[in-house]
C-alpha positions in Angstrom: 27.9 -8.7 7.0 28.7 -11.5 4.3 26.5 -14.7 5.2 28.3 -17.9 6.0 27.9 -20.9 4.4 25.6 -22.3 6.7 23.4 -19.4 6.6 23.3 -19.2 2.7 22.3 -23.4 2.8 20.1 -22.6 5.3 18.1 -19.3 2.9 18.5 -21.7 -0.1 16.8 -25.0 1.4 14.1 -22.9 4.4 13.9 -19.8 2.5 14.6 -17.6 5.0 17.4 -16.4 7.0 18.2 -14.6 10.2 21.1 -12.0 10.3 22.1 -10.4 13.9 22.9 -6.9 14.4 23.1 -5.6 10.6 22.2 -1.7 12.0 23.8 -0.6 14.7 21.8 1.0 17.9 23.2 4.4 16.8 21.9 4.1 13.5 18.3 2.6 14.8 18.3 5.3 17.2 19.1 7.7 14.4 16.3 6.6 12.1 13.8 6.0 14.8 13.9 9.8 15.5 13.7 10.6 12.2 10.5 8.8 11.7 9.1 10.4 15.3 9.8 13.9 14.1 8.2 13.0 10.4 5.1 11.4 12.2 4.9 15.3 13.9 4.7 17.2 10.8 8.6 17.4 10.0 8.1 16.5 6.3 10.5 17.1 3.8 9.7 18.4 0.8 7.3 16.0 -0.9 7.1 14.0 1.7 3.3 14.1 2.4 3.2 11.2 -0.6 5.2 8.6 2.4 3.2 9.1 4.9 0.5 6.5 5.5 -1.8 6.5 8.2 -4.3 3.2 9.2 -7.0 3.4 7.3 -9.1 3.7 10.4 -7.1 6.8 11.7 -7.2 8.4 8.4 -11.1 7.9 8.5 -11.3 9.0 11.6 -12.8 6.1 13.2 -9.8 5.9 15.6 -8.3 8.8 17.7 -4.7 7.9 18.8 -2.8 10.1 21.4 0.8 9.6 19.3 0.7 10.5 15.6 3.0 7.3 15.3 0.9 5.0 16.9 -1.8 5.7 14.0 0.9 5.0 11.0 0.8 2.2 8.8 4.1 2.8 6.8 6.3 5.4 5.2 6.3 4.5 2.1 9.4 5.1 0.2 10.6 7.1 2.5 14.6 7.1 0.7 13.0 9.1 -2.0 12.3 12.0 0.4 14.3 12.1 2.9 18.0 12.8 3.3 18.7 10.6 6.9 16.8 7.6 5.4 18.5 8.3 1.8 21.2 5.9 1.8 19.6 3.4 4.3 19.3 0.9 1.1 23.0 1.0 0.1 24.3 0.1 4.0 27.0 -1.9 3.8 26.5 -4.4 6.3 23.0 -5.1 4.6 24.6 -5.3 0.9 26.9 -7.3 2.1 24.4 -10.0 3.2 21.7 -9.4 0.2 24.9 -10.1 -2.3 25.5 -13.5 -0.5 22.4 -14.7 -1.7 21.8 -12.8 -4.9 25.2 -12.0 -6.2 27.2 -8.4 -6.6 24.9 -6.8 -8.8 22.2 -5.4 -6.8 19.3 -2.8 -7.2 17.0 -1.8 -4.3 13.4 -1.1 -4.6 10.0 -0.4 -1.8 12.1 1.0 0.9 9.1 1.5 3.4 9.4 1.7 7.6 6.2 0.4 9.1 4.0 0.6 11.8 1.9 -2.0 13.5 -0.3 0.3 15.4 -0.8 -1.0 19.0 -4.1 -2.0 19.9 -5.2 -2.0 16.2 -6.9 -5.2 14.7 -3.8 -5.0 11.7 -3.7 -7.8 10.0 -1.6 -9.0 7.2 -2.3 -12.0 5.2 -0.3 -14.3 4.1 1.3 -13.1 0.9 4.4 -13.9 -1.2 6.0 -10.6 -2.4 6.5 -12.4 -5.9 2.8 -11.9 -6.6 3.2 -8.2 -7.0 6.3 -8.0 -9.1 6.5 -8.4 -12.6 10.6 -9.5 -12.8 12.5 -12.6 -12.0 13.7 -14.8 -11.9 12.2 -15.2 -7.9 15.1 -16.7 -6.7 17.1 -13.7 -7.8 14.1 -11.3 -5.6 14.5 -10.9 -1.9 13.2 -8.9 1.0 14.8 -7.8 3.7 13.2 -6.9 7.1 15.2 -5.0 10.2 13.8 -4.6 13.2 13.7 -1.1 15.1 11.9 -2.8 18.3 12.3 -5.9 19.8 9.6 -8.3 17.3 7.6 -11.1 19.4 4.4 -12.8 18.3 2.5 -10.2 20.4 3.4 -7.3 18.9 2.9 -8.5 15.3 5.9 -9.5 14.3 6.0 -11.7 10.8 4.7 -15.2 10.8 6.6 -17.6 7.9 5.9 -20.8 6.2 9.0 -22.5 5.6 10.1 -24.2 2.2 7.0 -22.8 1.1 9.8 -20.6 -1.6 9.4 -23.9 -2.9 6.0 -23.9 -4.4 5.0 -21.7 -7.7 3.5 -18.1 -7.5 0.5 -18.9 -6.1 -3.3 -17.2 -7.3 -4.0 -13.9 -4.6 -7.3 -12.1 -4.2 -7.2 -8.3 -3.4 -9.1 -7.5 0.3 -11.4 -4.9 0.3 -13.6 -3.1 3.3 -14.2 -0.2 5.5 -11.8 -0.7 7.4 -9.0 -2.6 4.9 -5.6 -0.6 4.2 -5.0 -0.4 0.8 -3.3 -3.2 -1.7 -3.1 -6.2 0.4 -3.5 -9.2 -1.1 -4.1 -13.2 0.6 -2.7 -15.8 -0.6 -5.9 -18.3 -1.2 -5.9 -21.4 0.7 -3.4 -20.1 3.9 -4.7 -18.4 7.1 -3.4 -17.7 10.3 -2.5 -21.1 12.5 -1.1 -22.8 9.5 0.4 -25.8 11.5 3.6 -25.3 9.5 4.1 -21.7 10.3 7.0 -20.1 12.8 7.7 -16.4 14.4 10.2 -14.9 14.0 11.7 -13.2 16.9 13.8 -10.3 16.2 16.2 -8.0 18.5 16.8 -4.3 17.3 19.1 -4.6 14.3 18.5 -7.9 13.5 17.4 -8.8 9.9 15.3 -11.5 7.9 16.3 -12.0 4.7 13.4 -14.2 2.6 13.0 -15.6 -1.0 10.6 -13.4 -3.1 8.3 -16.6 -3.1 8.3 -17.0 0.7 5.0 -16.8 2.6 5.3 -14.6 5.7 1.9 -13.0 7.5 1.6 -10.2 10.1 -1.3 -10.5 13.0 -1.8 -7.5 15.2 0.0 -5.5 17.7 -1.5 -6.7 21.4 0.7 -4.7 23.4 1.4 -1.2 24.5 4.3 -1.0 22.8 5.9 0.0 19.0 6.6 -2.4 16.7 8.6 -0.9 14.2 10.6 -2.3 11.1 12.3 -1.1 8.0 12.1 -3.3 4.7 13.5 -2.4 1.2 13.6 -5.3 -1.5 16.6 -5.9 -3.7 16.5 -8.0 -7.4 19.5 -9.0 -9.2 20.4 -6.2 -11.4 20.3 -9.4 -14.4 16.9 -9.7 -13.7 14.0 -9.3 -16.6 10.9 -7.5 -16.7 7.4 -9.1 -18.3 6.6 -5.5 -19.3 6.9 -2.6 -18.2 8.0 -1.5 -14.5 5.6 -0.3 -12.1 7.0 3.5 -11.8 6.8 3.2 -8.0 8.8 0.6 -7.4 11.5 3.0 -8.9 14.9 0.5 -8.4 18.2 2.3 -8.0 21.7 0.5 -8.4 23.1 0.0 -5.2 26.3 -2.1 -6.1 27.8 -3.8 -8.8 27.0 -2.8 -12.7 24.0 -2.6 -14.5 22.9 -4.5 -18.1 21.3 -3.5 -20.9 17.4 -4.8 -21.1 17.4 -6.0 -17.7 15.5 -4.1 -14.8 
């Protein structure tokens, strides 16, 4: 699903952009069972590595009567798994990652997550640029595709517009009890920032957003799911200050690849 032009002025000036119906129901439905028979002990081989519970299920301070409903993520799940596999190189979603980055693509942090009802799960506010050591950041991207319909109740992602538009900004690591692993805050933003917007997502709908974008998840009032699948694409002419994090692991997905470049 090639973005317009509209759609492309819009990412380049707001930083963000909203795509409708990139995955179909069948494949939504086909993942979505996937990730249910996964949460039940259906691993594939290797698989124990992607599965992420909430810190506080994992600790056994919460007791949750659905093994989904005490996930935080599968992480990396297209390493695994055959049905999740090639959900980084679907067309429709190519199609709209090379109108804003070009034809030569590569894919990295596939992950589905959770936002456990009934959890306090917060998510700061963050820009994904902070934990990547390539660029250029207008050449990064993430893509989020909702699996359940995404509302402010249910934690769905919070953005700053035109904030793309300010440098990599200084993060501090969270730590605590009950904090899940490797998220980072953004100093200076918190929740209420009188700039921020929801976005509200149908099933199948995607957000594209600028590697620099600041976006924020609160928690999951409801009853209900709220699940998502992201994967992150770079420029296949991007650079590296160093070496690569191993498990960020970027595949070609289209186009060619270049000789000292991620």
């Amino acid at each position: 699903m090639r973005l317009t032009e509209e759609q492309k002025k819009h990412y380049d000036e707001e930083g963000y952009v909203i795509a409708r119906q990139v995955l179909t129901p069948e494949n939504i439905e086909r993942y979505l069972k996937r990730a249910s028979e996964i949460a039940r002990g259906d691993l594939p081989p290797g698989g124990e590595k992607m599965l992420v519970k909430d810190v506080r299920v994992a600790k056994g301070q919460v007791q949750v009567d659905d093994p989904e409903k005490g996930l935080w993520k599968l992480m990396q799940p297209d390493w695994y798994d055959e049905v999740f596999r090639g959900y980084p190189e679907t067309p429709e979603l190519l199609d709209g990652v090379e109108s804003i980055i070009g034809p030569d693509i590569k894919a990295f942090l596939t992950m589905m997550i959770y936002k456990p009802p009934g959890l306090e799960a917060d998510h700061p506010y963050h820009q994904d640029a902070s934990y990547f050591n390539f660029g250029p950041d207008d050449l990064v991207m993430g893509s989020w595709i909702a699996l359940d319909p995404t509302r402010a109740e249910n934690g769905t992602l919070f953005i700053i517009p035109r904030s793309h538009k300010m440098d990599r900004m200084d993060h501090e690591l969270l730590t605590g009890e009950q904090v899940n692993f490797g998220l980072f805050s953004a100093m200076g933003y918190a929740p209420g920032h009188p700039d921020e917007m929801a976005v509200e997502l149908e099933p199948g709908d995607a957000l594209f957003f600028h590697s620099r974008l600041l976006h924020r998840s609160g928690p999951n009032t409801t009853n209900g799911h709220r699940r998502v699948l992201t994967v992150h694409f770079a420029s296949a002419k991007c650079t590296a200050d160093g070496d690569l994090l191993p498990q960020l692991k970027m595949r070609l997905v289209r186009g060619h690849e270049y000789a000292g470049c991620v």
